[in-house]
C-alpha positions in Angstrom: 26.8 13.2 110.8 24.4 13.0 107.9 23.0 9.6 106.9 21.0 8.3 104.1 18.8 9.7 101.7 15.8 7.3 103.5 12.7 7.3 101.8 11.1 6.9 104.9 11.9 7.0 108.8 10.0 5.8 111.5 10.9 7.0 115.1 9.6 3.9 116.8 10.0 0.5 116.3 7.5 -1.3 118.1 4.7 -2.9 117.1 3.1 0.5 114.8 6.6 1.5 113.7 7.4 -2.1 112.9 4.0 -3.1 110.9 4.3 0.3 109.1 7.5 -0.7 108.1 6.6 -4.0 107.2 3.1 -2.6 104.8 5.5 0.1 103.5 7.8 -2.3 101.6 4.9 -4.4 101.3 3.5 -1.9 99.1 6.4 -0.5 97.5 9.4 -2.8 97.3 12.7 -1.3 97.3 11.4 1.3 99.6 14.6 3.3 101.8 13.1 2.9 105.1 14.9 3.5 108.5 13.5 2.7 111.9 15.0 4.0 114.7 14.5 2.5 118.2 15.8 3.4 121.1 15.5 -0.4 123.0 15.7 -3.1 120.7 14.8 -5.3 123.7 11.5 -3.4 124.0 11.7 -4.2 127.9 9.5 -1.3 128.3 7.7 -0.7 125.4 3.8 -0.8 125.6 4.0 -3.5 123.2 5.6 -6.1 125.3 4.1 -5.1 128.5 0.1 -5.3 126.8 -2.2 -7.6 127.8 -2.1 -8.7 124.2 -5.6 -9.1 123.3 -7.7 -8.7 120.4 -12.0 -7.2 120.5 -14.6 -6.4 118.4 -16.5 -4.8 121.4 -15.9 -0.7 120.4 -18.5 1.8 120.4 -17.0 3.6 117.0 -17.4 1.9 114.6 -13.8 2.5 112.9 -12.6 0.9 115.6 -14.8 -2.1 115.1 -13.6 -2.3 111.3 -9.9 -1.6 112.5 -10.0 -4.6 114.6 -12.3 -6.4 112.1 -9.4 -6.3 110.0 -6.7 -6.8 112.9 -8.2 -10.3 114.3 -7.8 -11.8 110.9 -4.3 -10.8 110.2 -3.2 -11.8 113.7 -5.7 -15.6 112.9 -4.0 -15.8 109.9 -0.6 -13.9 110.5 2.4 -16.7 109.5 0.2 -16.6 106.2 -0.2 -12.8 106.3 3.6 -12.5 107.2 5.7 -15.0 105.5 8.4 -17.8 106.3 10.8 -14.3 106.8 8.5 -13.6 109.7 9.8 -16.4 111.5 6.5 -16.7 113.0 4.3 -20.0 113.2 1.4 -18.6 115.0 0.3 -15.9 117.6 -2.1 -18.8 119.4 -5.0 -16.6 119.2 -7.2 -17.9 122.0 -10.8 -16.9 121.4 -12.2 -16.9 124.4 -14.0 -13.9 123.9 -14.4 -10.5 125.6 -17.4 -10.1 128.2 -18.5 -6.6 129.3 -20.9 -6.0 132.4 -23.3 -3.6 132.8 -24.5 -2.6 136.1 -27.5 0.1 134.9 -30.2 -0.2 133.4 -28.8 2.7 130.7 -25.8 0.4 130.6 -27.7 -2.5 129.2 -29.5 -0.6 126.6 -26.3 0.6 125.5 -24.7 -2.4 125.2 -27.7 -3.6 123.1 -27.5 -0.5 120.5 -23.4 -1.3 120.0 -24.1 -5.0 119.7 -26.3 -3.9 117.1 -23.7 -1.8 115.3 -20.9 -4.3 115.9 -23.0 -7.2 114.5 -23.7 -4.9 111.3 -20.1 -5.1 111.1 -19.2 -8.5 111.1 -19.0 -8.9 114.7 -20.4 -12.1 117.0 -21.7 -9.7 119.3 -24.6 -11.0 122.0 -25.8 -9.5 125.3 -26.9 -11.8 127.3 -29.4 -10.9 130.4 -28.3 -11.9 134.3 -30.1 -15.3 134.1 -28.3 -16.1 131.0 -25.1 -15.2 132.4 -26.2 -17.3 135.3 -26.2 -20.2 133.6 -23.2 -19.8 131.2 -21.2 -18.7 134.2 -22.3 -20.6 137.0 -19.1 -19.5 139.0 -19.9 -16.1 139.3 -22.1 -13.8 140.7 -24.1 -11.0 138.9 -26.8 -9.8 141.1 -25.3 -6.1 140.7 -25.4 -6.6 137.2 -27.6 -5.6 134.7 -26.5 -7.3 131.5 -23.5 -8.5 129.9 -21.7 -8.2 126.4 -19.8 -11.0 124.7 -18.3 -11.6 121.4 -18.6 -15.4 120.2 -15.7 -15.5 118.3 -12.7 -13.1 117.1 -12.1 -11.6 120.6 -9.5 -13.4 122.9 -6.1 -13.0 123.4 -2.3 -13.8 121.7 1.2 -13.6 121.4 2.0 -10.2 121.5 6.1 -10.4 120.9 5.1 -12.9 118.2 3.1 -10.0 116.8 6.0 -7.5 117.0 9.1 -9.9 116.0 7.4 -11.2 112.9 6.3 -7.6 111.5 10.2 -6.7 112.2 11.8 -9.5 110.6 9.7 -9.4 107.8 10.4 -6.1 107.1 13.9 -6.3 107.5 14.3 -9.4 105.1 12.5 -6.7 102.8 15.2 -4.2 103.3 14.3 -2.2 105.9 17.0 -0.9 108.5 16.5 -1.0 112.3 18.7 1.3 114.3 19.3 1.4 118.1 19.1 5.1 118.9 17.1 7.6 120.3 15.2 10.7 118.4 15.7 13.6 119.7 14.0 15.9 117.7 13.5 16.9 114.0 14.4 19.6 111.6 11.9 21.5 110.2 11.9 23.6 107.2 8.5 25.3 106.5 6.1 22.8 106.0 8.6 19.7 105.4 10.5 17.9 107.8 13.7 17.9 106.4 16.0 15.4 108.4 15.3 13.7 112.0 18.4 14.0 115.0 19.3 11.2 116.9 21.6 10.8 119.7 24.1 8.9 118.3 23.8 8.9 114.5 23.3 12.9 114.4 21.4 14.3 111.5 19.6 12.2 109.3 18.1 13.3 105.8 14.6 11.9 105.3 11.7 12.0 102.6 9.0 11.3 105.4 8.9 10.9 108.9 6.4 9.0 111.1 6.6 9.6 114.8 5.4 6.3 116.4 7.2 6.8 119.6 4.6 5.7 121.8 4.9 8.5 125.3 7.9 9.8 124.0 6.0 10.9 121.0 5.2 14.3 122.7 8.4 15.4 122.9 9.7 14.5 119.8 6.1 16.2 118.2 7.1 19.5 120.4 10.7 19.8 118.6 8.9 20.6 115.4 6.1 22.8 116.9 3.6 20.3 117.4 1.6 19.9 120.7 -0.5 16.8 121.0 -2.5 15.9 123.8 -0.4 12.5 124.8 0.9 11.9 128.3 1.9 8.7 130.2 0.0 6.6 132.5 1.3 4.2 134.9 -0.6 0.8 134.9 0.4 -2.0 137.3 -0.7 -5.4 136.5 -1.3 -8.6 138.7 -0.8 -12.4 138.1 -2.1 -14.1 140.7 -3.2 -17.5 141.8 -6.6 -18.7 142.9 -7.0 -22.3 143.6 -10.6 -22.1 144.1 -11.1 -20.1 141.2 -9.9 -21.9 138.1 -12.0 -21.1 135.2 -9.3 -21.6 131.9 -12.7 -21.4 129.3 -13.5 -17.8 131.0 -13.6 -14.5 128.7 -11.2 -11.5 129.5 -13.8 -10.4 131.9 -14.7 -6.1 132.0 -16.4 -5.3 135.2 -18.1 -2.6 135.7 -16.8 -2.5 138.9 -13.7 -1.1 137.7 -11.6 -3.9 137.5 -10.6 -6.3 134.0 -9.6 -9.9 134.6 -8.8 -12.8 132.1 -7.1 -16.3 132.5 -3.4 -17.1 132.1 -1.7 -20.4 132.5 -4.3 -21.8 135.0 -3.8 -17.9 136.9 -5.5 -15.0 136.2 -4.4 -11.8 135.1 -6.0 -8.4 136.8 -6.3 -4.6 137.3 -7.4 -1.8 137.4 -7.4 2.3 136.8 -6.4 3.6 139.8 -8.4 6.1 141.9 -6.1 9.0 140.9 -5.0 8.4 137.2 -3.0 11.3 136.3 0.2 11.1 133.9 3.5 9.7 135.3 7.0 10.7 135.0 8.3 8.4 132.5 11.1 6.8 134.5 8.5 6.1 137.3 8.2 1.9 136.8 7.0 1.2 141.1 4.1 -0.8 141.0 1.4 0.3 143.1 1.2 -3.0 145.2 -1.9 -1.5 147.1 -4.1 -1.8 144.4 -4.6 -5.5 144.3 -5.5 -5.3 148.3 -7.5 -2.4 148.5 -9.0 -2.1 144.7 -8.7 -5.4 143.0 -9.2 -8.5 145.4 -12.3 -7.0 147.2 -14.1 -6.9 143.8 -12.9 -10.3 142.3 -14.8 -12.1 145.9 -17.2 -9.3 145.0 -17.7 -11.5 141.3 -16.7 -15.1 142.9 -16.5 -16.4 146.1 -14.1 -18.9 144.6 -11.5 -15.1 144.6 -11.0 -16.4 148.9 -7.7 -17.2 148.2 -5.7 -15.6 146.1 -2.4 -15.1 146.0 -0.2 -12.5 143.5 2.6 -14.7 142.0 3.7 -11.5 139.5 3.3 -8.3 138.7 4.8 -5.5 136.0 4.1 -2.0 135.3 3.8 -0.6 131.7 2.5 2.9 130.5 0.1 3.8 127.9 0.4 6.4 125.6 -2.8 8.3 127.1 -4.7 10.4 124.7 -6.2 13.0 127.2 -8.7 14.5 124.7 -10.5 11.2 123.7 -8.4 7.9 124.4 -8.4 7.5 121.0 -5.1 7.5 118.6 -4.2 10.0 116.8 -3.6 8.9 113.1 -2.3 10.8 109.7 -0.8 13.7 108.4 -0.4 16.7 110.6 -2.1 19.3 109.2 0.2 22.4 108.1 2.9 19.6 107.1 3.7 18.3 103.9 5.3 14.8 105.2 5.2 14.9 109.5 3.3 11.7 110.0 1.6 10.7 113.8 0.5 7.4 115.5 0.3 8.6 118.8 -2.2 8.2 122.0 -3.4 4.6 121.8 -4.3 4.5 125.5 -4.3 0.7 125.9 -5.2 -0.3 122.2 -2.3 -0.1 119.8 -1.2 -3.7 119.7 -4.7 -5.3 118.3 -4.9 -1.9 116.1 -1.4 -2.3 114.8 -2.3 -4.2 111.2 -4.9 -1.8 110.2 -3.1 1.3 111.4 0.3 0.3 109.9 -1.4 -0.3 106.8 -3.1 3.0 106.8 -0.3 4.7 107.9 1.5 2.9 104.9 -1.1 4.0 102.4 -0.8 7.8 103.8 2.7 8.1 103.1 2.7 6.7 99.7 -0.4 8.2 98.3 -1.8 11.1 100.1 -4.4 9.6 101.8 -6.2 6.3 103.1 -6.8 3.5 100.7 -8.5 0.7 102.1 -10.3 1.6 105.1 -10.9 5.1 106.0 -9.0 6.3 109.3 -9.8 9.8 108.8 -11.8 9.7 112.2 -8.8 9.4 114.0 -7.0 12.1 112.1 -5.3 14.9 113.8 -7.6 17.8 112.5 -9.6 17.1 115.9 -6.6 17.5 118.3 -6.5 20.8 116.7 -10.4 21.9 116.7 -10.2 20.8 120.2 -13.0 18.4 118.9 -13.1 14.8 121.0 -14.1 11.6 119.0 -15.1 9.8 122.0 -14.9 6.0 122.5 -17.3 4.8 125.5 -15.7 1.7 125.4 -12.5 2.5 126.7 -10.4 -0.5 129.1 
């Protein structure tokens, strides 16, 4: 079956898909753009199953501008979005982000990013032991060397919100969301001619954006394009500690190996485990051992008030891993004329999704990035083998 002609079609339509969607029409009303999605309920998308926060804390500086940009579009999103969003506010709770350092090379890192972050617009301020000591009474940092934390524009928010306004919004401008799965594309020489999906068949397109999140590998193999993206199974813990009830806290990054921020007078915790390989992706178990044999002995480790804890929920999600550099992989694919990627956001493509959709928006239309310059993260270096490493990696 042969549908369209579409402008534009997105294999994806979470949160990237969606806000490229959304900045497409944005930019060019009247736009023919198709997303395709293979479950609208997003049950496990990496989108629904983030932890849905927002920080300036990055060690490259285009990902300090990308969520720069990001923390004011989600602040100001019903504004950003419109009434067609639906969308009242994404609660952004700024509680702030706070990194620990547990070498003495650790802390003078942390004071060179601060640096760069600060040049940037950031709140950044690291903070020695005793200082921590006495903003953080509660916890313990004699293993710790110094500590990190943004002031304002790092915290958390409503991640769905995020992801249902950029859809409905995009629909009310015209764009089509179809329940289906891509199963590959046809290429023709340098142009990717029409996209195949399971139920709809063959489907003409002007431009194609694979924003598939881990299936994006396999739908990049069926035109002859091998990316470094694999899935990575993360299980995460909600748990209750009476003794231990800190609502004010920042998402906490220990350099023990474990992240922690508050939820609903809980907490919310993990870690990577031990052996962090990729997954198969129907593999959804949670690793229930971690929390026992990782995660609790570390929390006490931080506060005594950790004694008793007890795990009230827990889900798994996956991350789209980028094994060369954790960073995503963004832009044209070289050799192409309209095969578009936003692939391998290990962990960070929610709070990236406003810039990047926007970028992505501006690549499509015009050839190249308008407002802020993504080429960093463009896919030349998956090709040159060439890593664009981010140390500060969650």
């Amino acid at each position: 079956m042969t549908t369209g002609p579409w402008d534009v079609v997105i294999a994806g339509g979470a949160v990237t898909g969606s806000a490229t969607a959304w900045w497409l029409l944005r930019m060019q009303p009247g736009l023919r753009v198709l997303v395709i999605e293979k479950d609208p309920s997003y049950a496990q998308a990496a989108t629904a199953l983030s932890v849905a926060s927002v920080r300036q804390q990055f060690s490259n500086p285009v990902n300090v501008e990308i969520s720069r940009f990001g923390v004011e579009f989600i602040r100001n999103f019903a504004e950003r979005i419109g009434p067609e969003g639906g969308i009242p506010s994404l609660g952004l709770k700024e509680n702030g982000y706070l990194f620990l350092a547990g070498t003495e090379d650790g802390a003078r890192l942390m004071e060179e990013l601060a640096a760069m972050q600060r040049d940037l617009g950031a709140a950044t301020e690291v903070l020695d032991p005793d200082a921590l000591r006495r903003r953080f009474p509660w916890m313990n940092f004699d293993d710790v060397t110094a500590g990190s934390i943004g002031a304002r524009d790092e915290g958390w928010f409503d991640n769905m919100g995020l992801l249902n306004g950029f859809r409905a919004s995009a629909r009310a401008m015209g764009a089509v969301f179809m329940h289906d799965r891509v199963t590959g594309v046809e290429r023709d020489g340098e142009r990717i001619v029409a996209v195949h999906a399971a139920q709809a068949g063959r489907i003409a397109c002007g431009a194609f954006l694979c924003a598939a999140g881990t299936g994006s590998a396999a739908i990049c193999r069926s035109a002859g394009i091998d990316i470094p993206v694999e899935p990575r199974k993360r299980t995460v813990f909600v748990i209750d500690a009476p003794n231990a009830r800190h609502p004010g806290a920042p998402l906490i990054i220990d350099h023990s190996g474990i992240y922690l921020r508050p939820e609903h007078g809980g907490w919310i915790t993990a870690t990577v485990p031990e052996v962090d390989g990729p997954c198969d992706e129907g593999d959804w178990e949670p690793d229930h051992a971690q929390f026992e044999d990782a995660i609790w002995p570390r929390l006490y480790a931080r506060s005594e008030g950790f004694d008793a804890v007890k795990v009230t929920r827990f889900w798994v999600g996956h991350y789209d891993y980028n094994t060369l550099d954790q960073n995503a992989i963004l832009g044209r694919w070289p050799g192409t004329e309209n095969f578009h990627i936003a692939a391998g956001f290990s962990g960070h493509g929610l709070q990236q999704s406003p810039a990047v959709g926007r970028g992505l928006a501006e690549m499509i239309l015009t050839g190249g990035f308008q407002t802020l310059d993504l080429s960093p993260l463009g896919p030349e270096r998956v090709l040159e083998n060439r890593p664009f490493l981010e140390k500060a990696v969650v």
